[in-house]
C-alpha positions as CSV (number, residue, x, y, z in Angstrom):
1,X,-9.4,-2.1,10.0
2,X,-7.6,-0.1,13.1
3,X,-5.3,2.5,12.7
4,X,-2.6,3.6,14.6
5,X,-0.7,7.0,14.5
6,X,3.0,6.6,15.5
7,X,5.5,9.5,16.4
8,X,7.8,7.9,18.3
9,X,10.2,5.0,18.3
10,X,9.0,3.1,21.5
11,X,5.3,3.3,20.1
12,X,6.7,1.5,17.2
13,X,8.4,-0.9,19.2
14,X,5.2,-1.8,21.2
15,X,3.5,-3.3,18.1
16,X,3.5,-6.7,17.4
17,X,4.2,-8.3,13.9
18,X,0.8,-10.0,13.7
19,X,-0.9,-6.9,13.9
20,X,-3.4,-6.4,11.6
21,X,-4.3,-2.8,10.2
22,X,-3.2,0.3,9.5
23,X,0.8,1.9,10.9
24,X,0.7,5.5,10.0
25,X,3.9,7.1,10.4
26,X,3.4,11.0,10.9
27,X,5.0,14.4,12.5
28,X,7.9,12.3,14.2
29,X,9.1,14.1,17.5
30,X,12.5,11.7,16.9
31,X,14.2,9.5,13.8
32,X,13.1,6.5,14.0
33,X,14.5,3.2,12.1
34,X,12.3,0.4,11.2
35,X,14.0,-3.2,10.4
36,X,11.3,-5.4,10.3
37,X,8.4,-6.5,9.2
38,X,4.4,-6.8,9.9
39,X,2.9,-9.6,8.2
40,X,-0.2,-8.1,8.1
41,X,-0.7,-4.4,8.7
42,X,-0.1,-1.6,6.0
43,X,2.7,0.9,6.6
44,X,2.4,4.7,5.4
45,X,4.9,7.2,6.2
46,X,3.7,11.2,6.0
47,X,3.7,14.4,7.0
48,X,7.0,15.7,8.6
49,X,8.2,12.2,9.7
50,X,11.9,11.5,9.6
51,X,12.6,8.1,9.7
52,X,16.6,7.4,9.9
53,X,16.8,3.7,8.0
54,X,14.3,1.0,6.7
55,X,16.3,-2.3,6.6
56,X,15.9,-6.0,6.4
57,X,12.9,-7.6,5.3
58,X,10.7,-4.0,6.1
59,X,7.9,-3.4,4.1
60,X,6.6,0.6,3.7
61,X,3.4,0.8,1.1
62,X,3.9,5.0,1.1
63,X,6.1,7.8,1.9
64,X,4.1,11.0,1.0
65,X,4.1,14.6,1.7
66,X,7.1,15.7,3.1
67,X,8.7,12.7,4.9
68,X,12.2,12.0,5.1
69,X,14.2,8.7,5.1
70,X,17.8,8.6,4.8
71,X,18.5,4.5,3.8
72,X,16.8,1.9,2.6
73,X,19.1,-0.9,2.2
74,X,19.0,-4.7,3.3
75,X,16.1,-6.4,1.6
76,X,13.7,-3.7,2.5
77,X,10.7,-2.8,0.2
78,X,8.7,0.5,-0.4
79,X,5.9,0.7,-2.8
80,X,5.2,4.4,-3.5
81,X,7.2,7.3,-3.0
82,X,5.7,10.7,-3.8
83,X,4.7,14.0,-3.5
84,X,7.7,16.2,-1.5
85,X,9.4,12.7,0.0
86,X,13.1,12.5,0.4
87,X,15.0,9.1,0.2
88,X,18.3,10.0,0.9
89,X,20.1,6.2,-0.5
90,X,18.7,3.3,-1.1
91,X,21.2,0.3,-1.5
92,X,21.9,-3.5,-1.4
93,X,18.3,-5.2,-2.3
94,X,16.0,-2.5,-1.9
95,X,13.3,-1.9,-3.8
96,X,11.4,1.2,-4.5
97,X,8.5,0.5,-6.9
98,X,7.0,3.9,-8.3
99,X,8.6,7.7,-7.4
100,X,6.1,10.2,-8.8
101,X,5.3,14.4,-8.4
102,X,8.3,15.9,-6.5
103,X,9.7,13.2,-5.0
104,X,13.3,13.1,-5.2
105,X,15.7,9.7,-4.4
106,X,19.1,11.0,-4.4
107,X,21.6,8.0,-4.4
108,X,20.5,4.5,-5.9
């Protein structure tokens, strides 16, 4: 399976939704949204990234360690949340499955 690291918004941009593998989302030099989503590739979000909004149809399997996102709205889905990760809201359709250690969602 490939793996690619991402820290910036136009690297995000450049992958196409039939990729399959492995999106990590790590030490972000920028916020950066993601609104859509890959059919076939596996989305983790870690370290120090700061990520500004998931939305639509966006599917995240992790946000771990000490990544940030502010929304998660639209029909957007995230599967685990945990460790020090910060959802700041999460609104409309969303759907967080599992928050566990110090993981903190402040507005549902």
């Amino acid at each position: 399976m490939k793996t690619i690291i991402i820290k910036t918004q136009k690297e995000l941009d450049k992958i196409k939704e039939d990729f399959g593998g492995e999106i990590i989302i790590k030490e972000t030099t920028e916020w950066l949204m993601i609104n859509r989503k890959f059919e076939k590739a596996k989305i983790k979000i870690s370290g120090n990234a700061t990520i500004s909004y998931v939305s639509g149809n966006a599917t995240i399997s992790s946000v771990y360690e000490n990544a940030t996102i502010s929304y998660v709205s639209g029909n957007a889905t995230i599967s685990y949340v945990y460790g020090n990760a910060t959802i700041s809201s999460v609104y409309e359709n969303a759907t967080i499955s599992y928050v566990y250690e110090n993981a903190t969602i402040s507005s549902v």
